[in-house]
C-alpha positions, 0 to 999 in steps of 0.5 A: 691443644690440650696435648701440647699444653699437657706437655708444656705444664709437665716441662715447666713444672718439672723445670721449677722443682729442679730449679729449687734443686740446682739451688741447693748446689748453686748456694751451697757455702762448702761445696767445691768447684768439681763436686758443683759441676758434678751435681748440677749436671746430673741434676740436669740430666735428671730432668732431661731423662724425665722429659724424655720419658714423659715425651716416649722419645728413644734416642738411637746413638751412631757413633761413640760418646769418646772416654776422653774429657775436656772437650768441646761437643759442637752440637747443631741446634734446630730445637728446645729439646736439643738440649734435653735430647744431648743430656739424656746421650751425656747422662748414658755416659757419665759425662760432666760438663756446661752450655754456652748460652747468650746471655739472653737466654738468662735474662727470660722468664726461664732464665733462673733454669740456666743460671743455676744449672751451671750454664755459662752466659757470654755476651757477644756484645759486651768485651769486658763480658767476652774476657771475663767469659774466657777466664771463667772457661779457662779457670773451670777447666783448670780445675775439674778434670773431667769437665766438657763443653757443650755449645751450639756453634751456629749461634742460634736456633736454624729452621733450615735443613742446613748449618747456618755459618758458624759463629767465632765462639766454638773455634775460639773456646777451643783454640784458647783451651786447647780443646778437641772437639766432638761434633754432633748431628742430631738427624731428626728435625726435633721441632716437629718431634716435639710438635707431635710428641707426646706419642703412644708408641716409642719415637725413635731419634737419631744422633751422630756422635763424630770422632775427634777432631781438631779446632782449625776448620771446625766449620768444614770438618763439622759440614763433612761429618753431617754430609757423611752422617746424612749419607 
């Protein structure tokens, strides 16, 4: 008991300096779109990197982060520390980017963390909400260059071994952007990582970095990645 609140307090902790932090770039009257997008991710990882080490968590890398930006990291999603595993991959990399998160998630008692780390909300329900979200993808991409895209495209959380069906967002984000698309499997069920964690001797967590592919059978090509990474 006293583990696992141990850990939530240091993450909620943790989670509220850098909030004050993501605000300093947020609100910045002068700061350009780039440079923005820049801070906030490292800043982002910076907070993933302190969670994984208070955690003792090792993630071992199968396959390659790609040099290429300007892509879409399809990602499959079973834990709250997937994120903080895949900024800690992306910190290693130099990498700048943004979540897709439902709008849900802005609206908790966490909400401020995503709004002001650079997350982009989409409310699936709303399509005055779904093309304002569509010209804010297209308009950041226009302008950083070195900019990617982070989504998980089952939609939601999967307590299953397997991929739940894709939702449309992935494919569609990519095809209107003319994205590739770089599929992820995180081959451990971080859940119960997480449930044990923090641990006295190093936790070892692997992931499979896919080469590029191309958007039309995202869902197929993304179910031939996992089998072959699962063996």
């Amino acid at each position: 008991m006293l583990k696992t609140l141990g850990k939530f307090i240091f993450m909620i902790e943790l989670g509220y300096r850098h909030i004050k932090i993501f605000k300093r770039t947020y609100f910045h009257p002068f700061i350009s779109l780039k440079p923005a997008y820049t801070q906030l991710s490292k800043d982002r990882q910076s907070y993933s990197n302190g969670v994984i080490e208070f955690l003792n968590i090792e993630i071992e890398l199968i396959g390659e982060v790609p040099q290429k930006d300007k892509v879409l990291y399809a990602i499959n999603h079973r834990s709250l520390l997937d994120i903080i595993v895949m900024e800690h991959i992306f910190s290693k990399h130099n990498k700048n980017g943004t979540w897709i998160a439902k709008q849900e998630l802005f609206d908790a008692f966490y909400g401020d963390f995503f709004r002001y780390s650079g997350c982009i909300s989409v409310d699936l329900e709303n399509r005055k909400g779904l093309l304002k979200f569509f010209k804010e993808i297209k308009k950041t991409l226009s302008k950083i260059d070195d900019f990617n895209i982070y989504i998980f495209p089952e939609g939601e959380r999967n307590k299953t071994p397997d991929i739940l069906e894709f939702q449309s967002g992935a494919q569609k984000i990519a095809k209107a952007n003319n994205l590739d698309v770089v599929p992820v499997f995180i081959n451990d069920t971080l859940e119960s990582v997480f449930k044990h964690a923090p641990y006295k001797e190093k936790k070892v967590v692997q992931v499979h970095m896919g080469d590029l592919i191309d958007h039309t059978n995202l869902e197929n090509d993304y179910i031939n990645f996992m089998n072959e990474a699962k063996g």
